[in-house]
N, C-alpha and C positions, 0 to 999 in steps of 0.2 A: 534343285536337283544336284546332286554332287555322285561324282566315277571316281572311279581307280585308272586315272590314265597309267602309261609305263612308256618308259623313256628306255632304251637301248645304247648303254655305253663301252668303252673300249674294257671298263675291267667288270662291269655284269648290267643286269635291267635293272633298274627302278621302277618303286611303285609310289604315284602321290596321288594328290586330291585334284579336283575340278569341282569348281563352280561355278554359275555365272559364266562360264565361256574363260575362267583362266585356271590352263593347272600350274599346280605347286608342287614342287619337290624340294625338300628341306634336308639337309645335315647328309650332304653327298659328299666323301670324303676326297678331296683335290690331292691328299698328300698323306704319310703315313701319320699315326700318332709321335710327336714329337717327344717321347719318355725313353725310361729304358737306356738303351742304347742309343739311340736315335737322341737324347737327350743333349741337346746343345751343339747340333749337329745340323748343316743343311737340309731344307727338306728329302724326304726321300718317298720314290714312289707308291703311291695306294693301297696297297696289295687289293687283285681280283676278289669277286666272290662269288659262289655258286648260286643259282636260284635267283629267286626278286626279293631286291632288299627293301625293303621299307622306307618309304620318304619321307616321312607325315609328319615328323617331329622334329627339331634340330636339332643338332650335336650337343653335344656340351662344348661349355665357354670358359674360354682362357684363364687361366688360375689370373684372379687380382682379388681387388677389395673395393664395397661400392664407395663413393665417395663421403666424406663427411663433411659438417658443420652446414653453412651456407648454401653452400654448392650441394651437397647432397639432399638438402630438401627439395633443389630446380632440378637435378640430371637422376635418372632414373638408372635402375641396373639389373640385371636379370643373370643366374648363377643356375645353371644346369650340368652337376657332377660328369665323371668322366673323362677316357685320355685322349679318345679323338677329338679333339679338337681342331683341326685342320679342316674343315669344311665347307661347303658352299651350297648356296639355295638360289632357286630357279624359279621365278612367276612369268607363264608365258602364257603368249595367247592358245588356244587351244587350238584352231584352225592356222598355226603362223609358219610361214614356208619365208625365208629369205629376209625375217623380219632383222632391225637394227638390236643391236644387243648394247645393255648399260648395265657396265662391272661397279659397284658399289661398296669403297670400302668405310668404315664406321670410325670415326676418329675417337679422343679419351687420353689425349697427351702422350700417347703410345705406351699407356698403362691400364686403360680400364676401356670399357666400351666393348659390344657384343653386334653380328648381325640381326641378335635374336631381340632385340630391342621392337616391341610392338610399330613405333614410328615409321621404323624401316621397312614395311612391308610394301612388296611391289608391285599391288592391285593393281595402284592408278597407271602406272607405265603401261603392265601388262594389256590394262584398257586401251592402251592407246597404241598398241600396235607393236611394244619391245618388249623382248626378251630381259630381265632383268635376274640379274644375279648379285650376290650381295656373299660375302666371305666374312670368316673369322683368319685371324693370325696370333703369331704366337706376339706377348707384350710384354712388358717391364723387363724385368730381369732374364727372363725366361728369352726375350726377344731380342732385344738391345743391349746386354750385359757387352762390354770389353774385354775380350780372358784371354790370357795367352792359350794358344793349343785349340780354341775355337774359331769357326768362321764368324765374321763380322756381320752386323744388321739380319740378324735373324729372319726376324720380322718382315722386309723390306723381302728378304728371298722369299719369303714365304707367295709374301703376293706377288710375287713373279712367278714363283712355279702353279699358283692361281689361276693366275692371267694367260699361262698355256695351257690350263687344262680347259679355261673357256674357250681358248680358241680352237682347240684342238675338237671336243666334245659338242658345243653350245650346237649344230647343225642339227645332233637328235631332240634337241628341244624346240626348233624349228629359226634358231639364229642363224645371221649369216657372218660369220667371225671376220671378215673382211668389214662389217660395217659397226668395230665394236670401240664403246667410248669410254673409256676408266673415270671415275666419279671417286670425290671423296671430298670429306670437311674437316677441317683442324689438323689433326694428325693422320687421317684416312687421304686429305689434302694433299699433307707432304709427302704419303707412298707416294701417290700419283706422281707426283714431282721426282720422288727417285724413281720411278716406272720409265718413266719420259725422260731422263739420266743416263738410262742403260740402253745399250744400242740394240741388245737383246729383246729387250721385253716392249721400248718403244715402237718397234717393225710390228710389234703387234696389234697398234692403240692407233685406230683410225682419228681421235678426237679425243678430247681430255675435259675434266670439268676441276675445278679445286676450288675451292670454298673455304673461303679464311685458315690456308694451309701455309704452315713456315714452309721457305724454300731454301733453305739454308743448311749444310752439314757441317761438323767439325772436323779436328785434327782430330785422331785415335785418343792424344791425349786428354783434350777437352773433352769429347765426348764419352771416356773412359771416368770421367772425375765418379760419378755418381755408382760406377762400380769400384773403385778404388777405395770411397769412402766406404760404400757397405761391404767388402770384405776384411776391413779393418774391424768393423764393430764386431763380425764375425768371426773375428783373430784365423783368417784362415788365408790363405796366396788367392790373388784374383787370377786364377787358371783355370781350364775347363774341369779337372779331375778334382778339385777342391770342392766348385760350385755344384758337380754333379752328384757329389754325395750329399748333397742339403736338398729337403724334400723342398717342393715349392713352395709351401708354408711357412718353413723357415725365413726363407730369401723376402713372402711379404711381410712377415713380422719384422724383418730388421729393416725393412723399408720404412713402413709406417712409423718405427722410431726414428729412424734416419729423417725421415719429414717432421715428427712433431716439435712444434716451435715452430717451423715455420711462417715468412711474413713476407708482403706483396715484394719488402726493400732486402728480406734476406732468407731466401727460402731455399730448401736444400737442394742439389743440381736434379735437373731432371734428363730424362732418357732422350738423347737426340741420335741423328744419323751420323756414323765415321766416316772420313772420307780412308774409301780399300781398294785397291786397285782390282779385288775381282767381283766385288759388289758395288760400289759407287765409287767410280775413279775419280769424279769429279762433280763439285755442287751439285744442286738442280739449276740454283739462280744463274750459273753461270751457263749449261745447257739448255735452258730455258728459252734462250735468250736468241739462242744458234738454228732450235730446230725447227721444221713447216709445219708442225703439228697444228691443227686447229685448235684452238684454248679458249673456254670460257674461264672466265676467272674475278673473283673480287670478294669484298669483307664486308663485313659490318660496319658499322658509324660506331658503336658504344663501344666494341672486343668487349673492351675490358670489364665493362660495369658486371661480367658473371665472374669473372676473375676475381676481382678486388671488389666485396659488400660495401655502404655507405660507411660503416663502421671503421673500416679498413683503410678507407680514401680518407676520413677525417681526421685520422691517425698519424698520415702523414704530413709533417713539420717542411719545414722550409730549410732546415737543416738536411732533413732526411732525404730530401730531393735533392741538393748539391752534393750528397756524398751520393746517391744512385745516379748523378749525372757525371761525375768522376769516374765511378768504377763504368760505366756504359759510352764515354768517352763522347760524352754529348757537346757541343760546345755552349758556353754557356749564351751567344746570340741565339742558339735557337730556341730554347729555353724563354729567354724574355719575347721573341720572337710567337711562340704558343701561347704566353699570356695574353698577348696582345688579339691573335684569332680568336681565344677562347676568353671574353670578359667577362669578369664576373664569374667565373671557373675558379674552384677554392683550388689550396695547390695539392693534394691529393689528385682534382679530375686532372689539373694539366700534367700529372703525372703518370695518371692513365692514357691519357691520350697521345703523349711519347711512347711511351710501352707498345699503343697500338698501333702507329705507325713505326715505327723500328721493328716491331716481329712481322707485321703484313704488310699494313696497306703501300711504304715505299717499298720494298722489296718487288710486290706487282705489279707497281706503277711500272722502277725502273725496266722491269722484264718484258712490259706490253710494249713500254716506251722502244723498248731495244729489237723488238719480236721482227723477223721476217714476215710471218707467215700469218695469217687472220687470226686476230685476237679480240673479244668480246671481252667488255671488262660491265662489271655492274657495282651497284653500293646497295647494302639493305639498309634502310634506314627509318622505316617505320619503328616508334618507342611504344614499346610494351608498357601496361600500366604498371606491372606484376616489381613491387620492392626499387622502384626505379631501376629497373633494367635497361629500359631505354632499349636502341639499336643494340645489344648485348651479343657475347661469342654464340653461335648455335641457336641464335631465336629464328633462324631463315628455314629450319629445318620442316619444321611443320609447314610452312607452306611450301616451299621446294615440293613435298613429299604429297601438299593438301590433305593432311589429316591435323588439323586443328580440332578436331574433336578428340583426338588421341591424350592421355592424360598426359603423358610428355610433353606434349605439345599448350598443353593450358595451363602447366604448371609457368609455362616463360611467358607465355601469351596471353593468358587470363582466356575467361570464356567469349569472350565478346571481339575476338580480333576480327579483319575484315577478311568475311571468304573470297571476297571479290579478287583479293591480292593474293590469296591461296592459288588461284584458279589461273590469273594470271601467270604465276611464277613459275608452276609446274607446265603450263602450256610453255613458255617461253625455250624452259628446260629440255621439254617433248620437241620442240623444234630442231633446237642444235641436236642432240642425237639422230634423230633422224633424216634432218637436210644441212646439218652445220648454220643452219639460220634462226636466232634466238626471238628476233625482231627488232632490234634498233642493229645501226652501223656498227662496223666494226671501229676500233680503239683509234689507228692512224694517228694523223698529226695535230688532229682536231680535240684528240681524247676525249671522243665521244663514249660516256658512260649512261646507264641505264641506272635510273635511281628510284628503286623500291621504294614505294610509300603508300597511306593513304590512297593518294593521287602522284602515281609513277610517270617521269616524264624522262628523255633524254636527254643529257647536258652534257658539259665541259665539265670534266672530273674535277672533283672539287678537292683542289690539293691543299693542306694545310699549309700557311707559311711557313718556313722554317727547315719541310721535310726535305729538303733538298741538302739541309746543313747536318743530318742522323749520318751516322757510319754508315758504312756498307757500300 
């Protein structure tokens, strides 16, 4: 049996579906379209609308481009024209008064990636008793560009003025915005991380979840490289009036050239966070570190193996490595230090396996290590059969979510992964939201971690030798 429920918001009703006892409202606009005027501009408010608008579909999705080679045959992409884009979608119980509310953002290196991604749909929460909400923001160029004459981290405001329209609104969907928990993976990871940065938007995040997310921003300059470079190829000033007469097509086309050629040891800069004093005055890693926020947190065992193919890892020389361990300021004990953990690792993996611990897994550690306030740390580390992926970036997804039947989800996992861990991982998930209790201890001095597997048990974090000797 499926209705027409209708939700009552500050700028008009919505109309979505119900089934099964959860309705859905999709492509409810948080913020204006980001074009026009409004182009490279912080967000700006909704505008109202008369009558009941329609929920049933979602918005259109962020100007990028699906991914290619490798990766685009494992990650999925979904391209729904249109300029609203600013959106957000709502699975809730249908009977839910008071219920815990989970903001879900979508990671994609802060360049590609959709809520509208089948994976992400918030049945199973809904089933369980939360409010779940899941957004789009603005990405690449469009998000994260460096211009003079523009505000900074797009993107990052975007899901902050997100993060107030859930709390402000989520109460007609039957949330209770005092009990709401910001979620994200990879680059959805590191919103959260600048979410939980800003003193603003953090007063709103009762609990935080990140998921193999960088916690780290740059200087204006560093993080400006990748618009620098593509305004050059452009022959145009990296300012907002330049970039704003370039249709967003343009801007991906000179991307994708600006990327082609590149290689795991020298790939062209990618979109990260500025440190701005009125969008992130300062890291995450280092506010992370200070705040009481409840934190679940942790990474994979492989990151890398969807990053860098077998092809990619074999490629790299022993030459290739001490010039990436030069430029990443690696000491070379640690280096022989990782051979040593990892036997029998060609040097391609032990190359991966710096990579992954220098973007995540110490960055985490130090931050559980340093945290005030209860922090849950876990490791996924069940190996996919699927092209030796192994513990790979984003294989946690389908079970976090337990749709392993989802084609997303089989593409990293093959058909045969085990539901049993599916069912596990999302119960666990369903607990911190709702009681802040995941089911193992918390981090402390024991650095008690929860280790996804087959057969999940909880240990003493399993810390690489060496990661102690990685910058940062």
């Amino acid at each position: 049996m499926t209705s027409s429920p209708r939700a009552t918001l500050s700028s008009g009703v919505v109309r979505g579906t119900e089934t099964e006892g959860v309705a859905r409202y999709l492509g409810i606009p948080y913020a204006a379209a980001p074009f026009g005027e409004n182009r490279f501009r912080a967000p700006q408010p909704a505008p109202a609308w008369q009558g009941v608008r329609d929920a049933t579909r979602f918005g259109p999705t962020p100007p990028q481009l699906p991914y290619t080679g490798a990766i685009g045959e494992l990650l999925g992409s979904v391209r729904i024209g249109g300029d609203d884009i600013l959106t957000a979608n709502v699975w809730a119980p249908t009977e839910a008064a008071g219920a815990p509310v989970l903001l879900w953002i979508h990671g994609g290196a802060l360049e590609r990636g959709t809520a509208a991604l089948p994976l992400y749909d918030g049945t199973v929460f809904a089933n369980a008793g939360i409010v779940f909400v899941s957004i789009n923001y603005r990405l690449g160029s469009e998000g994260f560009s460096v211009l003079d004459g523009a505000p900074r981290n797009l993107g990052l405001r975007d899901a902050a003025a997100a993060l107030e329209w859930v709390h402000r609104e989520i109460a007609a969907f039957g949330g209770d915005p005092e009990r709401l928990t910001a979620m994200g993976e990879s680059a959805g990871g590191a919103i959260v991380a600048g979410l939980l940065a800003r003193d603003d938007s953090r007063a709103l995040i009762a609990r935080a979840v990140i998921e193999s997310g960088p916690l780290t921003a740059q200087s204006p300059k560093k993080a400006g490289r990748v618009t620098a470079q593509l305004a050059k190829r452009l022959g145009v000033t990296a300012d907002r009036d330049s970039f704003a007469v370039l249709s967003p097509e343009q801007l991906l086309d000179a991307r994708t050239a600006q990327s082609a050629g590149s290689s795991p040891l020298g790939g062209a800069p990618g979109f990260q966070f500025a440190i701005d004093p009125d969008s992130l005055p300062r890291s995450p890693h280092e506010v992370l570190a200070e705040v009481d926020t409840p934190l679940l947190i942790g990474s994979n065992t492989d990151e890398y193996r969807l990053w860098f193919p077998p092809e990619a890892l074999a490629g790299i020389s022993e030459l290739k490595l001490q010039a990436a361990r030069l430029l990443s300021r690696i000491p070379r004990r640690a280096v022989s230090e990782y051979r040593a953990a990892f036997p029998g690792a060609g040097t391609g993996e032990v190359f991966g396996q710096l990579v992954t611990d220098m973007m995540l897994r110490a960055p985490l550690s130090r931050v559980a290590a340093a945290r005030p306030a209860t922090t849950h740390v876990y490791e996924f580390a069940w190996p996919s059969p699927v092209r030796d992926l192994r513990a790979a970036h984003a294989l946690e997804l389908g079970f976090v979510f337990d749709r392993l039947g989802d084609e997303e989800a089989r593409r990293l996992a093959g058909p045969d992964a085990p539901r049993d861990l599916a069912t596990e991982m999302n119960a666990a998930w369903v607990g911190f939201v709702t009681d802040g209790d995941p089911g193992w201890p918390p981090y402390g001095p024991g650095r008690q971690t929860r280790l996804f597997d087959a057969v999940s048990s909880t240990v003493t974090q399993r810390r690489t030798a060496g990661m102690d000797l990685l910058p940062g």
